[in-house]
C-alpha positions as CSV (number, residue, x, y, z in Angstrom):
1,X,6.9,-13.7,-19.5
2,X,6.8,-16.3,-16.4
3,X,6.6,-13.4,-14.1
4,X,3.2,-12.6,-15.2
5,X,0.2,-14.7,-14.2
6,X,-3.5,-15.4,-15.4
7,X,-5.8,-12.6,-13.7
8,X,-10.2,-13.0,-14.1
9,X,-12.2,-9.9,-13.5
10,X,-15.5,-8.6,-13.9
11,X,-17.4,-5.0,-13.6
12,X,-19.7,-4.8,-10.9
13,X,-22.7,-2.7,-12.1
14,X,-25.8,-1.4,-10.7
15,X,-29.0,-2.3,-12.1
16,X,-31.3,0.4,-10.1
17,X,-34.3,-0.8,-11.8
18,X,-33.7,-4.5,-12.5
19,X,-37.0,-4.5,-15.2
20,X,-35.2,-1.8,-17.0
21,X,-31.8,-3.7,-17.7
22,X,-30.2,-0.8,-17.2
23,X,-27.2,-0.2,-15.7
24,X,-24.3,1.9,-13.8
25,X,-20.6,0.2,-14.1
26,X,-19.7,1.2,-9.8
27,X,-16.5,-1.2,-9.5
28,X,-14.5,-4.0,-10.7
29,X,-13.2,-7.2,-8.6
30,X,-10.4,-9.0,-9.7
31,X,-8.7,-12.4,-8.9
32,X,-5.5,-14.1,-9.6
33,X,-4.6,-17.6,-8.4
34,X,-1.3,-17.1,-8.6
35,X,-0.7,-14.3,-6.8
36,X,-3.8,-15.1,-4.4
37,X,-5.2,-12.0,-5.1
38,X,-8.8,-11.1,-4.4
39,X,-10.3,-7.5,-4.3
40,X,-12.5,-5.5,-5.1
41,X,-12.7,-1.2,-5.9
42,X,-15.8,0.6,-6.3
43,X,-17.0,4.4,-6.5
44,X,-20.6,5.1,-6.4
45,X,-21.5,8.4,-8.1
46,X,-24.6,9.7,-6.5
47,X,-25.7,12.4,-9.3
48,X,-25.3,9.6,-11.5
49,X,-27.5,7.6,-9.9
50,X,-30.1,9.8,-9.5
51,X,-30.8,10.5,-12.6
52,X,-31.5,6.7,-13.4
53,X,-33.6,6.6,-9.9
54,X,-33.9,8.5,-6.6
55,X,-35.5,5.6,-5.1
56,X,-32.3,3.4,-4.3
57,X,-30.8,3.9,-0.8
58,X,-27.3,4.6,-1.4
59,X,-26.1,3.7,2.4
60,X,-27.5,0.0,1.8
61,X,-25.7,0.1,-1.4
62,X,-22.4,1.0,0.4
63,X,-23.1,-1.5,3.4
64,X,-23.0,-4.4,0.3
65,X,-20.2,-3.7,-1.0
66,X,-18.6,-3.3,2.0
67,X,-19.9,-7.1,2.7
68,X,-18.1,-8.1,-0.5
69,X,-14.9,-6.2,0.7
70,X,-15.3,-9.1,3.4
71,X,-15.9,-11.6,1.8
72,X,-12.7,-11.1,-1.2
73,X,-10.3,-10.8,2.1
74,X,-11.9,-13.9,3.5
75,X,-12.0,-15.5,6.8
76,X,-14.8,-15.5,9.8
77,X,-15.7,-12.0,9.3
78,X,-17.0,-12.8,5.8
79,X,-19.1,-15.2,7.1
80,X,-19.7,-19.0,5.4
81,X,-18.6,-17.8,2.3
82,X,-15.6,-15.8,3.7
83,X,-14.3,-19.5,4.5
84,X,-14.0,-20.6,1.4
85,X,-11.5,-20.9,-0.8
86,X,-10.1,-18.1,-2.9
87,X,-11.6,-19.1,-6.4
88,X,-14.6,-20.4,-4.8
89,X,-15.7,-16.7,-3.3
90,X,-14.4,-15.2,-6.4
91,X,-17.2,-17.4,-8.5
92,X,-19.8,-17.1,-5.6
93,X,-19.3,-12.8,-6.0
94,X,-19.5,-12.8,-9.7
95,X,-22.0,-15.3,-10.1
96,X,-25.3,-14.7,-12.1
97,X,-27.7,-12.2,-10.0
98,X,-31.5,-10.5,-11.1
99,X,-30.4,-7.9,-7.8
100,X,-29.4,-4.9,-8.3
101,X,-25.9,-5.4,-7.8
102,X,-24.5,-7.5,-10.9
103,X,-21.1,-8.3,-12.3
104,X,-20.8,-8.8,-16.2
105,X,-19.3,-11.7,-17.6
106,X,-15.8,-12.5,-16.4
107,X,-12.7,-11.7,-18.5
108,X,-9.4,-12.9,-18.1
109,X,-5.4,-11.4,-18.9
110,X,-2.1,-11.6,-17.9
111,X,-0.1,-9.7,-15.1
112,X,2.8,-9.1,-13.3
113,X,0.6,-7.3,-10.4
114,X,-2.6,-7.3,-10.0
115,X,-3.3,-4.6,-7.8
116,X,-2.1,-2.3,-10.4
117,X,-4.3,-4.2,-12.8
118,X,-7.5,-3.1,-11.1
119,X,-6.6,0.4,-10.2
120,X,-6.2,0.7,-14.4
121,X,-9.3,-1.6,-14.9
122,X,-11.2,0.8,-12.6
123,X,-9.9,4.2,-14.3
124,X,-11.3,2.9,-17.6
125,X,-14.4,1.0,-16.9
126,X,-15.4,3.2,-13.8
127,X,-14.4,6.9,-13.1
């Protein structure tokens, strides 16, 4: 058991009408101290989204994410908050939002490898 280590993650959703609470689970980002581990795996499925709202610009959507891609490897591409420590961006991206881009609450495990953790969390929350 001491080669696996605590892991927080939360789903990223999209809340295309924010008034609606309604919402569309498009990723997951996951974190590990341990293993300083910080990512982030998202799939945005456009039918899907159109049948909640046409109105949301899918390109500005991607360009987000993207920024959050940043920001989870860190460093001065990811601007201010790409210079901070791991756990500190992790809070800062899952952090309580009325956007449209959301996470749910955070939820914690244990694991040996936590790039293997999110490819599963993403099959099953996800695709």
């Amino acid at each position: 058991m001491q080669d696996r280590h605590i892991y927080e993650w939360a789903i990223v959703r999209l809340v295309p009408k924010v008034e609606r609470g309604e919402f569309i689970n498009i990723g997951v980002i996951l974190y590990s101290r341990k293993k300083n581990f910080l990512a982030i795996k998202y799939h945005i499925d456009t039918n899907r989204l159109e049948l909640f709202s046409e109105e949301i610009d899918v390109d500005i959507i991607r360009k987000y994410l993207q920024a959050w891609e940043i920001v989870c490897k860190g460093g001065r591409e990811g601007g201010k908050i790409g210079g901070l420590e791991i756990h500190l961006r992790f809070r800062w991206l899952t952090s309580t939002r009325s956007t449209i881009i959301q996470c749910s609450k955070v939820h914690s495990g244990l694991c040996s490898d936590p790039q293997i953790v999110l490819d599963q969390l993403f099959e099953k929350y996800v695709l």
